[in-house]
N, C-alpha and C positions, 0 to 999 in steps of 0.2 A: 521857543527854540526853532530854528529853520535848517533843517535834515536835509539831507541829498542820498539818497538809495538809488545805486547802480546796478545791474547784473541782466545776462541776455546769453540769445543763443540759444538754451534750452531752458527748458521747465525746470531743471536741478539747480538750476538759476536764477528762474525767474520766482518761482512760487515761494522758495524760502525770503527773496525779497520781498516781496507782498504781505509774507509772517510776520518779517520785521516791522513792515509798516502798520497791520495790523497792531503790535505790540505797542509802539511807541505812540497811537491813538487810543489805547487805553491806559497807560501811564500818563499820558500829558496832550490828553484830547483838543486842545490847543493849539498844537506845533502844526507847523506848513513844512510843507514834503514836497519835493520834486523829487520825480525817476528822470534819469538819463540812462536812455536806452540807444541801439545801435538804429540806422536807418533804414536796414531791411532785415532784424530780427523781429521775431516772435511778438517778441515783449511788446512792440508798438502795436498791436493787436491784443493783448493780454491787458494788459496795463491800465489804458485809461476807461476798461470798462469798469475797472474798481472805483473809480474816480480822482483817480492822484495826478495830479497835474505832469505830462510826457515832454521831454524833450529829447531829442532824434540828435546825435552824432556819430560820424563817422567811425568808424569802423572796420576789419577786416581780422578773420584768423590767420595766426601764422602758420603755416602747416611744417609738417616734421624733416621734409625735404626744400634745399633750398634750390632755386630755380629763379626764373627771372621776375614770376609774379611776385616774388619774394620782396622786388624794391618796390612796389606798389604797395603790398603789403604796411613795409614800412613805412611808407608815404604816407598811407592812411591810418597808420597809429599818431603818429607828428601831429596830422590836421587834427584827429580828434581830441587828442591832448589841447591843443591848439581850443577846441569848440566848445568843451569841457570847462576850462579854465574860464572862458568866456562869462557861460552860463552861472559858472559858481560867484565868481564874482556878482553879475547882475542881483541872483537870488540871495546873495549874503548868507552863503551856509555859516552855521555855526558846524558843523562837520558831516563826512563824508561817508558811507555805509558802501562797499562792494561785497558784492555775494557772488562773483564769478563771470566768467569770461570775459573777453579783451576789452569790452565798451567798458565793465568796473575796473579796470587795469587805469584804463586813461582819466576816468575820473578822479581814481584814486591819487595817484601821480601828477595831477593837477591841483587836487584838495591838498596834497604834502607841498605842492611848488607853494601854495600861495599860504602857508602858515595853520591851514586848517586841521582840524585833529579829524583822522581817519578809522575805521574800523572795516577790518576785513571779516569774511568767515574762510574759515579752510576747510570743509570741512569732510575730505577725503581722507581713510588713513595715512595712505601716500598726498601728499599736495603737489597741488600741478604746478605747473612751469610759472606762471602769472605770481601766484598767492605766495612763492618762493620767492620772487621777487621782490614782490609789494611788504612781504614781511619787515624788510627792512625801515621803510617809511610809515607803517601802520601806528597808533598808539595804543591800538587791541588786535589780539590774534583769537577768535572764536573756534576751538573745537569740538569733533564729537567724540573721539575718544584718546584714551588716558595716553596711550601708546604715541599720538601724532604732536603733543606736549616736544618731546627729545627733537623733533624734526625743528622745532624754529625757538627765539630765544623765552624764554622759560618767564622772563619778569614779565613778560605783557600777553603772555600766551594764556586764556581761560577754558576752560573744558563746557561749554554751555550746552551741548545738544545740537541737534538744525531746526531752526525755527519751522513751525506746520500751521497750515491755515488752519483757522477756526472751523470745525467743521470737518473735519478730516478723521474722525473717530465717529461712528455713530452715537447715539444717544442710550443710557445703557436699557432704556423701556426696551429698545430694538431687540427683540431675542432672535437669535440664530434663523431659529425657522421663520419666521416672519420676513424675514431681510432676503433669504432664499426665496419668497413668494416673489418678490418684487422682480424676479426674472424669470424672461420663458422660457419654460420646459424644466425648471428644474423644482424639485420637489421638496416639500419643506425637510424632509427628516432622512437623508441620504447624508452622506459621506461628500464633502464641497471641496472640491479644488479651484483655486481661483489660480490664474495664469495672466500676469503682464509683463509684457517684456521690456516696458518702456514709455513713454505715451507715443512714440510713434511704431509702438509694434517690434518683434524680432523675427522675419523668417525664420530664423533657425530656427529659434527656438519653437516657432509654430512650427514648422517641419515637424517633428520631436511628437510635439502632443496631438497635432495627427494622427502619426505612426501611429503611437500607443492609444490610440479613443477607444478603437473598437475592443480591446482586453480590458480597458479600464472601466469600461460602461459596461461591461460583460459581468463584472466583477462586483457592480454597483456602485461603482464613485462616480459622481458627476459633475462637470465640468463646466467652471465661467469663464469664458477664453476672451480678451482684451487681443486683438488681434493685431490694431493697427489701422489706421482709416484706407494705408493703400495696400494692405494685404487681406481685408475681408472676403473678397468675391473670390479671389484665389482660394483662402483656406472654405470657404463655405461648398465652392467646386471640389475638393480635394474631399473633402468630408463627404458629399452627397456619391464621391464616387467610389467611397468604403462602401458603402449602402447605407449608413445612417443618417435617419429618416425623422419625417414625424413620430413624436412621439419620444424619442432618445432626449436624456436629459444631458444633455447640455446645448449650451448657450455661448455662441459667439457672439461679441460685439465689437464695434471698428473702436471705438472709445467710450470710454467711461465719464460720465460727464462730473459734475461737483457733487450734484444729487445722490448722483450711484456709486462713486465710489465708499463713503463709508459705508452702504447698505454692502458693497463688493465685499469689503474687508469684513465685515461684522457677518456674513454671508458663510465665509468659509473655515472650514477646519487646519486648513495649510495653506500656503501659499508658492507657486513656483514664478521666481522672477528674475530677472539680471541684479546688480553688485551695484545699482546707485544708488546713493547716498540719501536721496531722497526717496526714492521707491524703500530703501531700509529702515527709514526713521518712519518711515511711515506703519512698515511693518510693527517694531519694533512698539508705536503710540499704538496702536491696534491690538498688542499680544498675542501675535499671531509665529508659530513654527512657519521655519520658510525653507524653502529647498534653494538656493542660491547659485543662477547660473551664469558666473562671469562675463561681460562681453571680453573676447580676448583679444579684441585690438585695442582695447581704452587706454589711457596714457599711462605709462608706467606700470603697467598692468594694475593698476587702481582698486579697479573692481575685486579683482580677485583678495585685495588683503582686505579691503572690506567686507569680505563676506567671511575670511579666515578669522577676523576680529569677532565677529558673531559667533563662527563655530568652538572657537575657545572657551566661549561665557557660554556653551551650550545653548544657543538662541535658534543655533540653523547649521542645514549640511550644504558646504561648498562642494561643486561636481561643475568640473572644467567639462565644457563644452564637446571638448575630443573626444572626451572619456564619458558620456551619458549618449546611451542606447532608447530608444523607444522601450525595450524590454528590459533594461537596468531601471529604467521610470518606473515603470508599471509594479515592478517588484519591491521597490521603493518605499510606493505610497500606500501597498497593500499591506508591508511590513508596519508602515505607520499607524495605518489604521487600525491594525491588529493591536497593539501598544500603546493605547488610552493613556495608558501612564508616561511613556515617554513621551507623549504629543505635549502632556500636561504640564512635565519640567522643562521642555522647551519653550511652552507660552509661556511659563515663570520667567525663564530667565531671559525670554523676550522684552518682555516687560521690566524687567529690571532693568535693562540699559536703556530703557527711554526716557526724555527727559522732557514732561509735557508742558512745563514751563518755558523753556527755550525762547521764544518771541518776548513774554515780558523782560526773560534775565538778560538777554542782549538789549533791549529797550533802555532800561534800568542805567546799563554799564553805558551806553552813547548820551542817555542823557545828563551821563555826570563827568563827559566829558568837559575839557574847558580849553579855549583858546590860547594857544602861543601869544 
């Protein structure tokens, strides 16, 4: 079977793509895959280090104001619809896989022009603007929870999870304090808060855990901070000018590379992160309580129902960004720790809503798609 997996722009895009294609290589080790990705996203740097054959079309986001780049905009959805449709035909997809943002819009929309069966993921509580669309034309709708079903139509809509690389959990030999050694300064058998706001970092949210370091390490929690590659020297300056020094357990880094993060997650007692979808399933494959800080400019306010969707099932607490204090933090996580037990039914029920199958059961479902 000959697959086409799209998705770009960010990591919440690109890496459950990559799932998928891991998936469908162990289901039918066989199948040929192209990605089509945008021309000057991420993805063409991501991508063909996995080895899956890249093809670059055009592209552009549409942004929420209209204005004159806006007919450019549309210009360059056209062509890559256009470049899209091109490519699929060459490759003779037998169907089409989008995982989000505009470059899997136009492939997708290209795979329904020309007869091919499509599969999207949605996999925000809220769905964004594209995957509302593309619903119409899709012959699968992938979700992650039960709730975002009623958003689109019911007969082709599946509750599957979001697909996660391999590799993405530690290994269960890894005990807690071993996985803490693998970073410095922090001590194996202390109280671990891990913190990422994203893979490209959250000012704010680093703001925040600044603030609170010095009552938090005063207290004995100790902290793996995921910073951000262009906010490390700032937050490492901000820190050195509390006074914490050698020797203080915690640990910034600009990013987390594949190695570290399961050692990061399997590392920590809690987690403090923003509302995406991928940073949550990740959480969630880990069994990890998370303290969930919305970005509140995300589409639809997105983030936020996804993190509300969690706090329901008792997995995690939402705390809007207005409303958390450096010292609402600090009070927080000391409450937590105190609370062995409630830490304990929040990793249950973490756990309970992940789905670590997700990459083979969407695998599974595309390749039983079948041609118009």
């Amino acid at each position: 079977m000959r697959i086409v997996v799209s998705g770009g722009g960010t990591g919440g895009h690109i890496f459950p793509a990559l799932a998928v294609c891991e998936g469908l290589r162990r289901r039918q080790p066989d199948c040929d895959l192209l990605y089509i990705g945008s021309i000057t996203g991420m993805e063409g740097e991501i991508v063909p280090k996995s080895g899956i054959p890249y093809q670059a079309v055009t592209a552009r986001k549409l942004r929420k104001l209209v204005s004159v780049s806006t007919i450019g905009v549309g210009l360059s959805l056209v062509k890559g619809f256009q470049e899209a449709r091109t490519y699929l035909r060459a490759f003779r997809a037998d169907a089409v896989v989008g995982t989000g943002g505009y470059v899997a819009g136009a492939a997708v929309l290209a795979g329904s022009s020309l007869r091919i069966p499509t599969v999207i993921l949605a996999p925000d509580s809220i769905p964004g603007r594209t995957n509302l669309m593309l619903a119409r034309f899709a012959q699968r709708i992938c979700v992650v929870f039960e709730e975002t079903v009623a958003r689109f139509p019911a007969a082709k809509t599946v509750v599957t999870g979001l697909p996660l690389r391999a590799g993405v959990v530690a290994p269960s030999r890894v005990d807690p304090g071993q996985a803490r050694c693998a970073f410095e300064g922090l001590a194996s058998n202390r109280f671990t808060v891990l913190v990422i706001g994203g893979s490209q970092g959250s000012r704010n949210v680093n703001e925040i855990i600044v603030k609170a370091l010095p009552e938090l390490l005063g207290v004995g929690i100790q902290v793996l901070h995921q910073t951000g590659p262009n906010n490390i020297e700032d937050v490492r300056s901000k820190v050195r000018a509390l006074g914490v020094g050698e020797g203080a357990t915690y640990c910034p880094v600009a990013f987390l590379d594949e190695r570290q993060v399961p050692l990061a997650y399997r590392a920590a007692d809690i987690m403090i992160c923003r509302g995406g979808i991928s940073t949550l399933s990740e959480v969630m494959a880990n069994s990890l309580p998370a303290i969930v800080v919305p970005l509140p400019t995300a589409y639809a306010d997105h983030q936020t129902a996804n993190a509300r969707a969690m706090e329901r099932q008792g997995a995690a607490l939402c705390r809007p960004e207005s409303d958390l204090s450096a010292d609402d933090l600090v009070k927080e996580l000391a409450g937590l720790r105190a609370n062995p037990a409630r830490l304990a039914d929040m990793a249950r029920a973490s756990r309970g809503m992940s789905r670590p199958n997700a990459a083979d059961s969407i695998a599974d479902l595309i390749l039983g798609l079948k041609k118009a």
